[in-house]
N, C-alpha and C positions, 0 to 999 in steps of 0.2 A: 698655478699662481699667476695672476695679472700683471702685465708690464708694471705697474707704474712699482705694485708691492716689489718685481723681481730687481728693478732700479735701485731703489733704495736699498734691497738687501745686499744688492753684489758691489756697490759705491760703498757700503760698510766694511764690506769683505778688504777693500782694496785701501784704505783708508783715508777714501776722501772726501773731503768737505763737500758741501753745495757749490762752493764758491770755487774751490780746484777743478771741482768736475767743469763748472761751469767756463772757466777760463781756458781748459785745455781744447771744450766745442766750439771756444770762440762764441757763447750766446750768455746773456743775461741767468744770473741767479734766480731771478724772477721765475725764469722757463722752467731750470732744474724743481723749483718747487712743485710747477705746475703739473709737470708730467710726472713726481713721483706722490703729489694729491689727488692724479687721477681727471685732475680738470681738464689737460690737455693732452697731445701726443707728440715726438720729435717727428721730424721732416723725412723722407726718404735718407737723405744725407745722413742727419744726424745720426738716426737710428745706424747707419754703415760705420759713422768711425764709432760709436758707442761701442756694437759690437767685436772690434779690432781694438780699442781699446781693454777692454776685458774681455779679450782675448777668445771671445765663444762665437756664434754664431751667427747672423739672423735670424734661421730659426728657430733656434735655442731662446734667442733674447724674446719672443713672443709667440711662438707659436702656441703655449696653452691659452692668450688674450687673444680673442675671437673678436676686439673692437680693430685691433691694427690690422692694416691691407697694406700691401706693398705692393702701387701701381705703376704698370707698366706707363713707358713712355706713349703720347697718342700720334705721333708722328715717328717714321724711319726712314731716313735715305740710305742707300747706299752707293758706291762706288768703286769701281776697280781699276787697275792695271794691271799688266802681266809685265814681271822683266826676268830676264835671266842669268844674271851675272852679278856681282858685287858691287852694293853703290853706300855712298854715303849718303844721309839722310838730313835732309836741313829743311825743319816746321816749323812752321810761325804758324802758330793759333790765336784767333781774336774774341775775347769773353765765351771763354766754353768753362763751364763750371768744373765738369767731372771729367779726367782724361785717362783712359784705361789703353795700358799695350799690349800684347800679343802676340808671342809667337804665330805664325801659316804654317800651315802642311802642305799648302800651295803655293806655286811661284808667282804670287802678284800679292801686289798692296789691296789693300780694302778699307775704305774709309768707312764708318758704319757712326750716320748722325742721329740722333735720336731728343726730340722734344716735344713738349708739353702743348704750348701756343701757337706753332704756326710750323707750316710743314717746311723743313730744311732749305726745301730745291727752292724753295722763292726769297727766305729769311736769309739766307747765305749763298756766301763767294765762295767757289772752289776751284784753286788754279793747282793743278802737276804742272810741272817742268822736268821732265827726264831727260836727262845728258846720259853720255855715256859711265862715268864714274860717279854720277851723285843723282841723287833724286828732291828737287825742291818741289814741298806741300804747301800749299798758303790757304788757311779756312778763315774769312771775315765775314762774323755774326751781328744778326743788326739788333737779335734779340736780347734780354737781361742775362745778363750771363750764366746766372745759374741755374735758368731752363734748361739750357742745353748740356748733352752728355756725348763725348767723341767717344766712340771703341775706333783704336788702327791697329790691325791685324798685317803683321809683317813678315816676308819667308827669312827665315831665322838664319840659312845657310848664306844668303843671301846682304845680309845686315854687316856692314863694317863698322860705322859709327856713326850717332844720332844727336843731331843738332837738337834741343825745342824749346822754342821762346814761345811763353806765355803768361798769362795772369788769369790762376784756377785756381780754383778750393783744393783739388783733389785730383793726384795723379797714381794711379796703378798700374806698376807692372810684371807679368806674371808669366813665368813659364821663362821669361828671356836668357838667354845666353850669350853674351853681347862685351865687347869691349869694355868700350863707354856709352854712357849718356852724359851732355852736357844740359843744362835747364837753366835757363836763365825767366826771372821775373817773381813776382809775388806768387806763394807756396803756402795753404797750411796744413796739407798732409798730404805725406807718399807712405803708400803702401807695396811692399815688397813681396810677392806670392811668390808661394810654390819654390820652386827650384832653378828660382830667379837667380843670376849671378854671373859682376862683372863689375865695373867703375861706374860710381852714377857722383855726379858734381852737380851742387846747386849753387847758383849765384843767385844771389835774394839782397837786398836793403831793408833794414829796420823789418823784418818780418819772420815771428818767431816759427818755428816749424815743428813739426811730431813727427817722425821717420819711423815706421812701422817693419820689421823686416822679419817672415816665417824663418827664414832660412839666412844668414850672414854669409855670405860665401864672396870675397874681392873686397871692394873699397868703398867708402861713402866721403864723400870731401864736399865741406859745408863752406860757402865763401859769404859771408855776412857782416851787417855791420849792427851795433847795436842790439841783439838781440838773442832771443835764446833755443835751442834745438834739442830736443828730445828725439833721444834715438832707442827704441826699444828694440832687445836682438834677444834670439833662445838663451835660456840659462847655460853656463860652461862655457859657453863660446867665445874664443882667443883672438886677439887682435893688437895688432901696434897703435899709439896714438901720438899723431903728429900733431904739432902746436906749431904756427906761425902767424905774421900779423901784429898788430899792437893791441895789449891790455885785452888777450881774451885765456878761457880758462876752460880745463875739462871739472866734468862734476862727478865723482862717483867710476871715474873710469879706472881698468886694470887694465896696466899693458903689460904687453906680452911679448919680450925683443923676438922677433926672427918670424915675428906669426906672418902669413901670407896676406890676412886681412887685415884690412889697416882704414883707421878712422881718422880722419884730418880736420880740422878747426881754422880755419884764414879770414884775415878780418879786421876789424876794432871793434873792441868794447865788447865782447861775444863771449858765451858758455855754449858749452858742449856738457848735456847730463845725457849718460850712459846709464839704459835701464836696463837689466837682465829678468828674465822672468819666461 
């Protein structure tokens, strides 16, 4: 079956419109036509939350369409440190579209930059500051922001808790076992892998978000204003829900007194929709 037919079938399957599909990618109705008429194709991006959103593959979602290619970045930097001890983590990222975390099996940071138009080491700032108890990242990009894709591969044993101020389409993080994360800035998808789990807090204004999570394991606390969050978590899975804040509301959520995982709402004017599946 070719993309554009397997789009249309599995957007059927799920019940939704052109115009939901289209509003949850954040792109024009127009495109969802395009790509399930065959006229066109989604972007790298797209194609990745498509697939997280129904829940398959990438190479599920095309591998029998021999038009789609999924190309590699044509520029890679990378980066290291070694440290050896417990630190706290405070990143400021500057227009990086895609931001993926990672557990190391090695005792150093790795910054791994990756783009399209111009090679990292000239396009971008990159400052460490390593103190004894904390580690500050600073990357300022001069390029469109969503050329660029950060992979930070982190020693896990090593990790106490993680500052990151940004403004990104997309943040993954996979494998982690981690206190907190704090995130502050414009967000419209986290994706949660693998056997990820621990406290992750967004602070976002007026910007709706889609929260993707394999596995539920700890907390999600959303602080927002105006706007709406989509939290997708495995069917079954038990959680308390806090409400705090003015005039915001859960959609569809089931709590669960005493459960360990717990979903928070903070804010004005804000929904929380709780999706199982």
């Amino acid at each position: 079956m070719l993309f554009n037919d397997k789009l249309k079938k599995i957007r059927g399957e799920y019940n939704l419109t052109q115009e939901e599909l289209a509003e949850k990618l954040d792109v024009s109705r127009q495109a969802i036509t395009k790509w399930e008429s065959g006229e066109g194709m989604p972007d790298v991006e797209n194609l990745k939350q498509l697939a997280i959103l129904f829940n398959t593959t990438l190479d599920e979602l095309i591998m029998e369409d021999k038009k789609v290619l999924i190309p590699e970045k044509r520029y890679k930097y990378i980066e290291e440190m070694e440290i050896d001890h417990s630190k706290h983590f405070d990143i400021k990222l500057n227009k990086i579209g895609e931001i993926s975390i990672f557990k190391n099996s090695e005792e150093k940071v790795k910054l791994e930059i990756l783009s399209d138009t111009a090679k990292p080491e000239e396009s971008l700032k990159i400052k460490f500051d390593n103190r004894y108890d904390r580690m500050d990242i600073e990357v300022k990009n001069k390029q469109p922001a969503m050329d660029v894709a950060l992979n930070l591969y982190l020693p896990e044993k090593y990790i106490d808790e993680i500052e990151l101020a940004s403004d990104s389409r997309t943040i993954n993080i996979t494998d982690l076992d981690i206190k907190k994360i704090e995130y502050d800035g414009n967000l419209k998808y986290l994706n949660v892998k693998g056997e990820a789990k621990g406290k992750i807090i967004l602070n976002t204004t007026k910007c709706d978000i889609e929260a993707n999570y394999d596995k539920f394991d700890g907390a999600l606390e959303v602080n927002t204003i105006n706007s709406t969050a989509r939290v997708t978590i495995p069917m079954g899975t038990t959680y308390q829900t806090v409400l705090k804040g003015i005039k915001n509301h859960f959609v569809d959520a089931i709590n669960t007194a005493n459960s360990n995982n717990v979903i928070e709402l903070n804010g004005i004017g804000s929904k929380l929709i709780v999706i199982e599946k």
